[in-house]
N, C-alpha and C positions, 0 to 999 in steps of 0.2 A: 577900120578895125585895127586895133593898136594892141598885137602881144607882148605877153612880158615873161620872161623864161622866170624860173623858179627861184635863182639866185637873185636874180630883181626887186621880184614878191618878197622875199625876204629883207632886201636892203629896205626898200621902200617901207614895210612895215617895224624895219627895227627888230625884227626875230629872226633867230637859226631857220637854216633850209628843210632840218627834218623840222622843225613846226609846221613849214608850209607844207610841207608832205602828209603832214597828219593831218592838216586842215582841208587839203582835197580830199583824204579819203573816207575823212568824217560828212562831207558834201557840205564841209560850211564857206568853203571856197569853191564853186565851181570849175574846175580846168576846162576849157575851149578844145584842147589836144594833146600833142606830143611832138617835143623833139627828136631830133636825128637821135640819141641818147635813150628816148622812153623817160625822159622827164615829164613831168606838166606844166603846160603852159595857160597863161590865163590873159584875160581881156582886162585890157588897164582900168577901164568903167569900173568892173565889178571888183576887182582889188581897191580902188576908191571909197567905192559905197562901202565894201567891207571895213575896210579905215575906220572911214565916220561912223558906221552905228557902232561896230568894237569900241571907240571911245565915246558915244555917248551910255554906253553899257558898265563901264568903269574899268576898259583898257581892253590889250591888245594881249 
């Protein structure tokens, strides 16, 4: 199991960190947990899959 803190999710996806903030709380990114901070943290899989169907939907 491979997490990725929220600044990651962000790089990786090419969008701001509050994006990925709004994206866990809208439940369209799952978070795994939290760090020392009370960020969220996500599983690298499900940041992937999210990837791919976001661009087969017509973006990110």
């Amino acid at each position: 199991m491979s997490l990725m803190t929220t600044e990651q999710v962000a790089d990786f996806l090419g969008v701001k960190v509050e994006r990925v903030r709004r994206l866990a709380r809208e439940n369209l990114l799952v978070a795994k947990g939290q760090d020392a901070q009370g960020e969220p943290t996500f599983e690298k899989s499900d940041v992937e899959k999210y990837k791919e169907l976001a661009q087969r939907l017509g973006g990110i």
